[in-house]
N, C-alpha and C positions, 0 to 999 in steps of 0.2 A: 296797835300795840307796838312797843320799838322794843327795835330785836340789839343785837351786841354792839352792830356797827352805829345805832343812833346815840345810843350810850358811849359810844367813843367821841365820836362826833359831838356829842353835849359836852364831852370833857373838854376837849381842842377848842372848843368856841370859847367855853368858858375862860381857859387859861390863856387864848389868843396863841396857840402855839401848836403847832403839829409835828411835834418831838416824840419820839420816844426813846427812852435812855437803855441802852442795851448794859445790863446786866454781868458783863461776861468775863470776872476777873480772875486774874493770875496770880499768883504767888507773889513774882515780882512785880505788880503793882501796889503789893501792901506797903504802908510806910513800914520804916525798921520796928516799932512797938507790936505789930500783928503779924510781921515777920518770922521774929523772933521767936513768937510762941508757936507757932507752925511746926511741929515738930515731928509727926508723923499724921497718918491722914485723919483723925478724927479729930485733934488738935488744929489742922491746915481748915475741915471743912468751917471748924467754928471759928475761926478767923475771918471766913468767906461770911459768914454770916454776920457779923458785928460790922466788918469792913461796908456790906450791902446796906443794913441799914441805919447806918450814919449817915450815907451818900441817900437813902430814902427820906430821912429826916429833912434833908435840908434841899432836896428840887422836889418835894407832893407837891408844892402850889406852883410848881413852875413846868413841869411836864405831866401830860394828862396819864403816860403810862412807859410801861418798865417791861423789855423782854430779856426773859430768862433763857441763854444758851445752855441747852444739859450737858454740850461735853464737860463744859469746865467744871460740872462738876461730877460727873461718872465717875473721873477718875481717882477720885476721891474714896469708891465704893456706895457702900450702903452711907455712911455718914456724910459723902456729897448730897446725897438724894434726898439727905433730912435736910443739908442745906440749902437745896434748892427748893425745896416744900416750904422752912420756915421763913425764906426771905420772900415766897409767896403770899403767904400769910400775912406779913407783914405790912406787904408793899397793899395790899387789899384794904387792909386795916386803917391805912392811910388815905385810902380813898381811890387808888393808881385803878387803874384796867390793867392786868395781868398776862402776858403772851406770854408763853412757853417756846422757845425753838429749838423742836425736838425733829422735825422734818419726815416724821412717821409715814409707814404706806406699808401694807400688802393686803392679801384676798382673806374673803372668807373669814371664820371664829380668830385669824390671827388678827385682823386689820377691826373686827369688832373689840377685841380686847385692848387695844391699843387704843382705839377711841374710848372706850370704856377708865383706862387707866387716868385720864388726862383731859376727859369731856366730860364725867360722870359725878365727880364731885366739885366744891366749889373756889378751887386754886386758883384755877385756870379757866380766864375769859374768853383766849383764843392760842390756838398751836397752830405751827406751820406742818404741813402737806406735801408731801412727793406725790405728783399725776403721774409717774410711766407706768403704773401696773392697772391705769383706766377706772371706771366707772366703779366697778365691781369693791377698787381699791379705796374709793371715795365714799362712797354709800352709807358705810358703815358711821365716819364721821360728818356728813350732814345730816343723818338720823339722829345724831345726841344734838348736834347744833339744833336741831328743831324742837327737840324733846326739851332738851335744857338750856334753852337760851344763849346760847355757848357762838361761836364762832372759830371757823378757819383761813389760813392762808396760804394758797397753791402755790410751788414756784412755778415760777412762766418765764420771766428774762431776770436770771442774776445778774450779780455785779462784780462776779468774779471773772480773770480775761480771759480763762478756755472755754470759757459757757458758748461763747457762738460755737464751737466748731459742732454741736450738738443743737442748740438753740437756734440759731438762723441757718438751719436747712432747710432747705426749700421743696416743698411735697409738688407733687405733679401738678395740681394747679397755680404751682408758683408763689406760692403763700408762705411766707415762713413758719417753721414748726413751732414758735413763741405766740404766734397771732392764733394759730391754731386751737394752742392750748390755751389763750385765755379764749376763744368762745366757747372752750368746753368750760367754763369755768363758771362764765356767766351762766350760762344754761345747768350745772351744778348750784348753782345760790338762787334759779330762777321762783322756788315756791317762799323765800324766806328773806322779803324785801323790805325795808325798812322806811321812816317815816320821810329820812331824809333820799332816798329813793336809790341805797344803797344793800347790797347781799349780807348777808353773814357769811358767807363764800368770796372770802377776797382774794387777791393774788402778790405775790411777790414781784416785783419788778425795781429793778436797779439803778438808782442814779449815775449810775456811771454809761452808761447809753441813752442821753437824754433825747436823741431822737427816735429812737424804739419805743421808748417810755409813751411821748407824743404819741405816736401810733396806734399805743395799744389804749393811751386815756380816751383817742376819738373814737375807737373802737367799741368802748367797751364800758357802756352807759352807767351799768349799777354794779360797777364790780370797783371795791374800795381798794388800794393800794397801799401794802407795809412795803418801804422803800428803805433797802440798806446802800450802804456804798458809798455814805457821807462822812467826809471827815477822811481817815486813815485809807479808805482804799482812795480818796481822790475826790469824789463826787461834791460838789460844792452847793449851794442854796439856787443858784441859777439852774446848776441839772436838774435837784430836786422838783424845781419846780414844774417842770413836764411833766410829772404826772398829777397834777391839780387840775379840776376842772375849774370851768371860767366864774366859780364864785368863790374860788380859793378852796374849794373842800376836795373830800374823793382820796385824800391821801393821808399816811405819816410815817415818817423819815425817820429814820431809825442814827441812832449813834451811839458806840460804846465807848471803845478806847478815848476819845476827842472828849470823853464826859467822865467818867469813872478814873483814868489816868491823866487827865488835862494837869495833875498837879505836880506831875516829873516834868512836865514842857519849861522851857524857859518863860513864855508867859505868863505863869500862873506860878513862878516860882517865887516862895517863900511864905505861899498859904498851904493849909492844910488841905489833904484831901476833898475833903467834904467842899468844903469853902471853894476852892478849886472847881469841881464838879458844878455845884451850883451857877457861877461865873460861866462855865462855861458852855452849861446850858442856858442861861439868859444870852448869851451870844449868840449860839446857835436859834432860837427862837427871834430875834432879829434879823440875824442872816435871813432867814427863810421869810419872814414878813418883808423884809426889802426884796427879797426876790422876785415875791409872787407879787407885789405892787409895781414893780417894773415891768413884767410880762408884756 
């Protein structure tokens, strides 16, 4: 039976692309027409939502899936929350795999309700995971993933540049605390492996440290990787690709700003958003196909 990660994996083959379009706009990314009507927050969240699915209309056939950041829209209130629900919806609707980055974690009836919130009906294919509150804090979200087909993703090596002074500390055998946390990671997705011989327990891990990346791909046989760090922090298709195993799978590369904003850059200027977005995920899907066939 294939679990979340084969079904992603069918997507990416399908589209020849292991993209995902991070979701995560501002204000000042709208053009001046959904700007304009932004006028306070339930007017801003529905902007966010018409803005999302334009940019959904025009890359479904060219990226296999779409994560949603919640801050941007919390701060919205309750009417961000309806727009992060209905450009979920939508983006489903269209066929996308669905990630949530909500980075959720604690013990006990709290860390059940939060999996419960976001695992238990059917928005959301996969959300991201904080491992420091341990097993206990996990539990609760690889039990929906089993129950309901669902999927998550641990951090283990960000992509942001204070992550090491916490991330590559070195425990008494010498191991960094990143390598650590992805074999608790593996051993978390160990009952719920897929056809392609991947977890629905995946990990976070950063293109912007593409030799860690390496590290933790040989390490760490069925543990799939949602990879940020591409585009605006730095990380290009050559880093990206450390974390690919040797048949090009095992991975996808997350980009927002570089995809949803690509249409304030001078290169993409004097197309519309959408159009823009599009563009510049067919580029980004190149990029990363020449990368991993240079390897």
């Amino acid at each position: 039976m294939k679990n979340v990660t084969d079904r992603l994996i069918d997507r990416i083959e399908k589209l020849g692309n292991p993209t995902v379009a991070g979701l995560d706009p501002r204000i000042e990314y709208l053009p001046a027409s959904l700007k304009k009507a932004a006028t306070d927050k339930k007017s801003a969240a529905q902007a966010l939502t018409e803005f999302n699915c334009r940019i959904i209309d025009s890359i479904k056939d060219v990226v296999p899936a779409v994560k949603i950041q919640s801050a941007f829209y919390e701060i919205f209130s309750h009417y961000g929350t309806e727009a992060m629900n209905k450009t979920a919806e939508y983006a489903q609707s269209a066929g996308l795999i669905v990630m949530a980055d909500v980075k959720r974690n604690d013990i006990g009836s709290t860390a059940e309700a939060y999996a419960k919130a976001y695992l238990d009906d059917g928005l959301y294919d996969y959300i991201t995971v904080n491992p420091y509150l341990g097993y206990d804090g996990i539990k609760p979200f690889t039990d929906k993933c089993n129950a309901n087909g669902k999927g998550i993703f641990v951090l283990a090596r960000t992509s942001n540049p204070s992550a090491a002074v916490i991330q590559n500390m070195k425990l008494e055998s010498g191991e960094p605390l990143y390598v650590h946390i992805g074999k608790l990671i593996e051993q978390w997705g160990a009952d719920n492996i897929g056809e392609y011989g991947y977890g629905a327990v995946g990990a976070v891990v950063g293109a912007t440290n593409p030799a860690e990346a390496a590290e933790l791909r040989k390490t760490l046989k069925s543990v799939f990787f949602l990879v940020p760090g591409y585009g605006a922090q730095g990380g290009k298709g050559k880093d990206a690709a450390a974390s690919f195993d040797k048949n090009g799978r095992g991975a996808i590369v997350n980009n927002s700003r570089g995809i949803i904003a690509a249409y304030l850059t001078d290169k993409y200027d004097g197309m519309n958003y959408y159009e823009a977005a599009r563009e510049a995920a067919l580029a980004m899907r190149d990029d990363l196909k020449n990368a991993l066939t240079d390897r």
